[in-house]
MARLO-941409 format. One record per residue (C-alpha): residue number from 0; x, y, z. Coordinates in steps of 0.001 Angstrom, whole numbers. Each point is the difference from the previous one (the first is absolute). Layout:
resi;px;py;pz
NUM;X;Y;Z
...
***
This chain:
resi;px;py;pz
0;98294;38921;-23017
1;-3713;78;901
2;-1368;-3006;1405
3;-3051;-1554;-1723
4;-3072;448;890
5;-1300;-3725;1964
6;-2708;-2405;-1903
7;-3552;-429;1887
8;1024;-3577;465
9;3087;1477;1751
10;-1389;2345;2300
11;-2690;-3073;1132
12;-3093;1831;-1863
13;-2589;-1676;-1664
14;-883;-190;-3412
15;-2425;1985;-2104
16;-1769;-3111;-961
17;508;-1927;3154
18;-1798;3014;1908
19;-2702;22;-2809
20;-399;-3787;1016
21;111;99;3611
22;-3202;2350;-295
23;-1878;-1534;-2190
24;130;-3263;2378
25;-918;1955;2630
26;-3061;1731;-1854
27;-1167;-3682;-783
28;371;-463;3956
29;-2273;2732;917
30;-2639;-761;-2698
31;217;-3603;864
32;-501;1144;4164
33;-3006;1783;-1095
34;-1771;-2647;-1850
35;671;-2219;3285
36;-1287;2886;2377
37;-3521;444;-2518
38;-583;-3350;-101
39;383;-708;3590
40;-2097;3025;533
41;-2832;-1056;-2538
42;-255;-3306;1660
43;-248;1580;3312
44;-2206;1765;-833
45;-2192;-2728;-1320
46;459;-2606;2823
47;-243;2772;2563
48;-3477;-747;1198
49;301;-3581;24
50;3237;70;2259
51;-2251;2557;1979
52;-2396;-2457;971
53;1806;-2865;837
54;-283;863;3606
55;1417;-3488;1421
56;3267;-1287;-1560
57;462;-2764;2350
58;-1309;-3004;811
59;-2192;-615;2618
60;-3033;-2650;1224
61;-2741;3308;-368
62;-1547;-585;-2628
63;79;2978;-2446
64;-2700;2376;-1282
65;-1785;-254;-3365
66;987;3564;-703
67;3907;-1391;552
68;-908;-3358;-2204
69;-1592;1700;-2914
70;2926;2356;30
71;2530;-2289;-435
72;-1896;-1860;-2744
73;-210;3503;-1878
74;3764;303;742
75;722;-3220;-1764
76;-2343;420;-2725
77;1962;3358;-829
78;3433;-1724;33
79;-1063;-3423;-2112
80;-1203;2672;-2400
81;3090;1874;-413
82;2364;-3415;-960
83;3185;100;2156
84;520;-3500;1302
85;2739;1685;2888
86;-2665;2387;1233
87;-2999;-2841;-315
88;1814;-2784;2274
89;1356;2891;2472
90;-3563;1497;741
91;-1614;-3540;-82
92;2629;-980;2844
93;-531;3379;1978
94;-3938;-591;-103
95;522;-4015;1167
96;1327;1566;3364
97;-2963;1904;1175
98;-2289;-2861;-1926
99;1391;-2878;953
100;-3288;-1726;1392
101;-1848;540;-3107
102;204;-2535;-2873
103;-1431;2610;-2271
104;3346;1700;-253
105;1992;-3413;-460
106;-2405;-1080;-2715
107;334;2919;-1751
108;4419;421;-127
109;-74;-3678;-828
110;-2491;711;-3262
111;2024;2900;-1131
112;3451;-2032;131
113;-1649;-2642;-1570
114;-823;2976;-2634
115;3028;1559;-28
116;1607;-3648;-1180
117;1622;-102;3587
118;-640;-3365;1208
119;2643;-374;2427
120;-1009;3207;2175
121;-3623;-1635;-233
122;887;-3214;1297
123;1834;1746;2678
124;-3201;2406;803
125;-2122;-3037;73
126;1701;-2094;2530
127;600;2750;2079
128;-4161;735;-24
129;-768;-3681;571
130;2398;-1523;1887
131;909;3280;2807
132;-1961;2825;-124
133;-3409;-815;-532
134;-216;-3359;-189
135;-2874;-634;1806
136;-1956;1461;-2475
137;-2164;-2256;-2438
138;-231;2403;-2856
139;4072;214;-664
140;255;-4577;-259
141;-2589;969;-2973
142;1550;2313;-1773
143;3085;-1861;835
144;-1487;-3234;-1626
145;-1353;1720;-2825
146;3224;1500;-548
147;1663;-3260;-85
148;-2139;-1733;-1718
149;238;3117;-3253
150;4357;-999;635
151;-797;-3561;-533
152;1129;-933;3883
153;-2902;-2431;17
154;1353;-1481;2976
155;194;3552;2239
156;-3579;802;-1078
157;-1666;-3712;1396
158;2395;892;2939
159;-1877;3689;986
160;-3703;-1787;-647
161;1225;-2904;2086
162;941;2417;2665
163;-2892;2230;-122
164;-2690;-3422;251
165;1866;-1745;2496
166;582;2165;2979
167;41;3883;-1278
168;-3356;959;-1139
169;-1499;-3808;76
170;-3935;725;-1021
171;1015;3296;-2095
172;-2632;-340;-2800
173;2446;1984;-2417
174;2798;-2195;678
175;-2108;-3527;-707
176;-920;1486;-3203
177;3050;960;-1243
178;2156;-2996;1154
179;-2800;-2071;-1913
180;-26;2172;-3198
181;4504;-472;341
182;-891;-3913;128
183;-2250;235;-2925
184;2522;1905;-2392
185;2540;-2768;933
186;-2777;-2414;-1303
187;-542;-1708;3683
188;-3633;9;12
189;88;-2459;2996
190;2553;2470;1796
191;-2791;2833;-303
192;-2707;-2267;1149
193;2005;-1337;2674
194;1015;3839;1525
195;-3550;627;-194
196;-1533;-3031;2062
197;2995;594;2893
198;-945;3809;191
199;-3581;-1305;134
200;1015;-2424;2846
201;1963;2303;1798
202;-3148;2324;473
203;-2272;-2809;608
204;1885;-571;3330
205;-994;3499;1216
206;-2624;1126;1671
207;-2118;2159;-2353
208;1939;726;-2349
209;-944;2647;-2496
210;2253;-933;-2691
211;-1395;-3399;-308
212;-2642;698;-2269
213;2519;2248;-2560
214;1787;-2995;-241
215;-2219;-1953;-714
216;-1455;1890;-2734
217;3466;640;-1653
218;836;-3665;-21
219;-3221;-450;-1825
220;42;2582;-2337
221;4188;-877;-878
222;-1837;-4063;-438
223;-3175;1548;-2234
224;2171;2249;-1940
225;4037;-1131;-91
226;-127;-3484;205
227;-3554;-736;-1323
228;-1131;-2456;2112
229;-3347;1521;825
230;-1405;-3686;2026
231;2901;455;2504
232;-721;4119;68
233;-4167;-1107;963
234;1531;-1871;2519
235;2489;2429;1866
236;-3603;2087;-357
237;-1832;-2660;1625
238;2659;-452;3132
239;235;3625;611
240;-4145;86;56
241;368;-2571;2123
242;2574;1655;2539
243;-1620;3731;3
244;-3683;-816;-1266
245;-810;3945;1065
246;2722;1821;-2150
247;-2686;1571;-2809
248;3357;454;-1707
249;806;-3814;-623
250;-3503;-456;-905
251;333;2640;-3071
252;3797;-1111;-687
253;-1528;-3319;-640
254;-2878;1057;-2523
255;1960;2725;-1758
256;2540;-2630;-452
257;-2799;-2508;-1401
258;-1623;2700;-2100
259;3472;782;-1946
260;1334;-3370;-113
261;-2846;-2161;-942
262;-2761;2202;-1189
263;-3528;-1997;-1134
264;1258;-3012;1706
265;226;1370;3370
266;-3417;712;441
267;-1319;-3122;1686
268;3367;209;2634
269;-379;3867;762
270;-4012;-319;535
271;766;-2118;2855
272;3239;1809;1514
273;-2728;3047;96
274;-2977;-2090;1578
275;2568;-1013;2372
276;1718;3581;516
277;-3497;1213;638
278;-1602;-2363;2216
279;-675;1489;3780
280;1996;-2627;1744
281;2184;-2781;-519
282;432;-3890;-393
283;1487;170;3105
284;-2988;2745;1957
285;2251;2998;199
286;-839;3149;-1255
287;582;550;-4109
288;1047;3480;-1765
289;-2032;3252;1032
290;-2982;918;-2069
291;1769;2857;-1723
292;3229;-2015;-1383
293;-2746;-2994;-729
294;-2178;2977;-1887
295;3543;305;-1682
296;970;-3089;-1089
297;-3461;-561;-1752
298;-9;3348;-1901
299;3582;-1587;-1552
300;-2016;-3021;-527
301;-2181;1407;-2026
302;2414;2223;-2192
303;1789;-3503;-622
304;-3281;-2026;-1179
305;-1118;2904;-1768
306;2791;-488;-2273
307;440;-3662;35
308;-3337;-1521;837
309;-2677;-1411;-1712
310;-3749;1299;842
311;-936;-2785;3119
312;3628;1072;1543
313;-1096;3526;36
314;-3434;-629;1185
315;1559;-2231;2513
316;2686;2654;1203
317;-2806;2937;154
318;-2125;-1784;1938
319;2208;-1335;2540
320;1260;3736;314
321;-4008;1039;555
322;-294;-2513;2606
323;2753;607;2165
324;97;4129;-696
325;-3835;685;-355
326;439;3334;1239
327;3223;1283;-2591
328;-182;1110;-3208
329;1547;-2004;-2704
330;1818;3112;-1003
331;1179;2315;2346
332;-1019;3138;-998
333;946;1717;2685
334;4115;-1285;-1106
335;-312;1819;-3147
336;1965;2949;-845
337;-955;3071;-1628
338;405;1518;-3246
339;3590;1375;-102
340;-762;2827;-1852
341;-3267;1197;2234
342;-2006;676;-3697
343;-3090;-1980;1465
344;-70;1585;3320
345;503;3549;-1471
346;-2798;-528;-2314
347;-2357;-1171;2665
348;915;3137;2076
349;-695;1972;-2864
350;-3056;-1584;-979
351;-1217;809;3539
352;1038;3337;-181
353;-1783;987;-3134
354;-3324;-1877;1492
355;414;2547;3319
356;220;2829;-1707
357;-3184;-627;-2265
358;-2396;-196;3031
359;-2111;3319;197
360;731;1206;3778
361;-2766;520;2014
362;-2107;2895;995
363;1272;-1059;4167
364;3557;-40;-1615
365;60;3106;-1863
366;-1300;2005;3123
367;3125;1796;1462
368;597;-636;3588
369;-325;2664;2611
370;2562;174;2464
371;-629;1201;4027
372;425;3071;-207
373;-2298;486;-3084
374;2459;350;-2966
375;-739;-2333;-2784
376;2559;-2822;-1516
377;-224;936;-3739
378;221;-2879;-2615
379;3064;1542;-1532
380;2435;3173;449
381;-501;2089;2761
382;-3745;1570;-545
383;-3239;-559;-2038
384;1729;535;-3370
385;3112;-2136;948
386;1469;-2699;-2581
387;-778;-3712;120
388;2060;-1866;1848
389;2298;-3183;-1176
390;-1026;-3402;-128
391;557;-1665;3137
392;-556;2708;1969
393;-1444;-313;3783
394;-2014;2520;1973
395;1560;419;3499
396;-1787;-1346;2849
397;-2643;2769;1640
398;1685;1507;2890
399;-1531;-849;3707
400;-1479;3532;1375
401;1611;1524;2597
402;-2416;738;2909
403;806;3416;1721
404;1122;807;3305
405;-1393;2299;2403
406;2804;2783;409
407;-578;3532;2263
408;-2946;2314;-1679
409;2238;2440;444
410;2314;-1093;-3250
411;-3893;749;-1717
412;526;3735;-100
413;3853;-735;-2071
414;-1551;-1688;-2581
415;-2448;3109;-1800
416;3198;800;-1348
417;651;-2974;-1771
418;-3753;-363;-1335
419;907;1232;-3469
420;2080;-2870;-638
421;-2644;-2622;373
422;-106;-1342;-3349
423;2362;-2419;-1996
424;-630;638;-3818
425;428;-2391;-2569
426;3606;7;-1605
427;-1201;-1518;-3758
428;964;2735;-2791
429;-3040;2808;-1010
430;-1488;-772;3470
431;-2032;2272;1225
432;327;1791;3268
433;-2199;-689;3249
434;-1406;3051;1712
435;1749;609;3158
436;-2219;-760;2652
437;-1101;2123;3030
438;1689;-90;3060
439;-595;-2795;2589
440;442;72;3367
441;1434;-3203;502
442;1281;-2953;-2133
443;-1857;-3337;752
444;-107;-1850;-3144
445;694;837;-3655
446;-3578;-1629;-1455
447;-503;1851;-2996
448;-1262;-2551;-2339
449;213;459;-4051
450;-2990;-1975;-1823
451;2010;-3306;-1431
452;-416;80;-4196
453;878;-2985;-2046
454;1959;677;-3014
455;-785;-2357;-3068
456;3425;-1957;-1486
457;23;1563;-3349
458;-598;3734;752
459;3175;1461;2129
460;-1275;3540;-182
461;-2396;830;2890
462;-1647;3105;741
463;1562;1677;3446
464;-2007;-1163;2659
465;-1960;2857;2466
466;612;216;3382
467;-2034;-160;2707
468;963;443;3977
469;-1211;-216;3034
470;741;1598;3417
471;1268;-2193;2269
472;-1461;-459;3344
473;1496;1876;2587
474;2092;-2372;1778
475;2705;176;3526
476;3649;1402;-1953
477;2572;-2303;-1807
478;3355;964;-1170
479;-983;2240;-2592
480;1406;21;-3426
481;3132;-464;-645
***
């Protein structure tokens, strides 16, 4: 008996449908490799030129370039804009290595976690920036304030200002303001008042200091304008006057702050902080403001009463200003700027134009010039019957005349041959020709003269002019023609 033929699953084969399967998988394997490989290639592609520049990875104490700075803030601008969180903290990280001294960078990964709804890798950003890697920077305490302060860590945020005004940046302007405005949205008006008169102490202990008088106008203005106590903002005027009686800028802090804050009423206290400003020297005999900031402070002076006076004040402000400025002009003129769009000056340009060109010339100025060598300087074109020329046009300065030289005689007897080219004709269209002239023996000076015609301004067409030479006298030989 014949033995039967063996099963696929006997012989170890696969099946038809098992094979069918196996292939499909792996058709979904290649298709799914090639989506990997053209996406990886597309984004190649795209952060090629950014991965180009970056030309130092690492971190060193060198500062960097702009050209390497702005690159990496394109570089991050393209990556925030495409969305992936992985790829966004990854290239943030890689950029914090080669920009680790600049708070810039920090500032800017902490506000995009804080974006992104990632708090905790934030926080972590933030008290890396502040407390290791560039902590001796005022600008990252605050941001770091503000940014506790928006978390409700009221607590962290006095912290950074009471850091930055005690030791960090004590005398930062920026800082004083801001820790004052923090004390004043916790309702501690005191606390603000009380940063501002230890900054103001703290400066008053140094020897010229030029934040001094900043201070002291910001503590005024946050008294005038925050906690409206304008009596004890006239007085923190009056102390700093006091202190720096030549700073023209605490002199106009004091009556802008007047002039908005008490209007009418303030006349009577500003006319005498200006007769004061003004005067040429003090209680005290020292020397009082220059004449220009004094020239200055008046002008304002007047401006204010204008608005707020009554007819005496004014008279009384104007002729105080008269007395001590007889020689300046109530209005400087010469301060003023011109019209924007030019229409005035263009008109007047024009307007003198048109007036020019209506004056009859002269019979001296219609008279052509006559060159050395005797050819004449038409009026226009190139000969008698030439074209007018443009407006504006200039008629070239006369030409000095060449003396001649005394060469050998015996260049005389070359230049016969050259006789018949004496003359230079006119080149203006239907000109007529010269007559050649007759031979000369030698060439001393071209002195033909033509008889000078003046041609009238509304007749162009002028009859062709005659011709009349002369011999020239026979002079020692030149160089001829050339």
């Amino acid at each position: 008996a014949t033995e039967p033929i063996g099963t696929l699953e006997s012989e170890g084969l696969p099946k038809p449908e098992q094979i069918w399967q196996d292939t499909s998988e792996l058709e979904k394997f290649v298709e799914i490799r090639d989506s990997l490989y053209k996406a990886a290639k597309d984004q190649d592609a795209k952060i090629r030129d950014f991965e180009t520049a970056i030309r130092r990875p690492y971190f060193h104490v060198k500062p960097l370039d702009d050209v390497q700075l702005a690159n990496w803030h394109r570089y991050l601008d393209f990556i925030e804009k495409e969305g992936n969180f992985e790829k966004t903290v990854k290239l943030f990280e890689r950029c914090l290595i080669a920009c680790a001294n600049y708070p810039e960078y920090w500032i800017r990964y902490v506000q995009q976690m804080d974006i992104e709804g990632s708090l905790e890798y934030a926080s972590d950003a933030l008290n890396r920036a502040s407390q290791i890697f560039v902590k001796r920077r005022p600008e990252i305490h605050l941001f770091a304030a503000r940014f506790k302060e928006f978390h409700g860590d009221t607590e962290g945020a006095r912290a950074e200002y009471v850091l930055l005004n005690s030791g960090l940046a004590a005398g930062l302007v920026e800082a004083v303001i801001k820790a004052a405005n923090f004390e004043r949205r916790q309702g501690n008006i005191d606390g603000s008042c009380s940063i501002f008169e230890s900054a103001i102490e703290l400066e008053k202990s140094k020897d010229e200091s030029r934040t001094l008088p900043f201070l002291f106008i910001q503590y005024a203005r946050f008294l005038a304008e925050v906690a409206f106590t304008v009596e004890k903002s006239r007085e923190v005027m009056r102390t700093a006057l006091q202190l720096m009686p030549l700073s023209k800028t605490l002199w106009e802090t004091a009556i802008q702050l007047e002039f908005f804050h008490q209007g009418h009423k303030a006349v009577d206290y500003i006319d005498s902080l200006v007769e004061e400003a003004t005067a040429p020297t003090r209680h005290d005999g020292t020397q009082g403001l220059s004449v220009a900031d004094c020239d200055e402070i008046s002008s304002i002076f007047l401006e204010f009463v204008d608005f707020f006076g009554d007819t005496q004040a004014i008279h009384r402000a104007e002729a105080r200003h008269k007395q001590l400025f007889p020689f300046r002009k109530l209005t400087a003129e010469s301060k003023k700027r011109p019209c924007p769009d030019g229409t005035v000056s263009d008109r007047g340009k024009l307007q003198k134009s048109y007036a020019t060109s209506q004056i009859p010339a002269s019979p001296a100025q219609s008279v052509p010039p006559v060159y050395a060598n005797g050819q004449t300087q038409w009026a226009g074109g190139y000969g008698p019957q030439g074209y007018a020329q443009p407006q504006g046009w200039q008629q070239p300065p006369p030409q000095p005349q060449v003396q001649s030289q005394q060469w050998n005689p015996g260049y005389s007897s070359q230049q016969g041959g050259y006789g018949t080219y004496g003359g230079y004709g006119a080149y203006g269209p239907s000109q007529q020709q010269a007559p050649a002239p007759q031979q000369q023996p030698a060439y001393g000076g071209y002195t033909q003269t033509y008889a000078p015609q003046a041609f009238p301004q509304q007749n162009y067409a002028q009859p062709a002019p005659v011709y009349s030479q002369q011999q020239p006298p026979a002079q020692p030989g030149y160089y001829g023609y050339y």
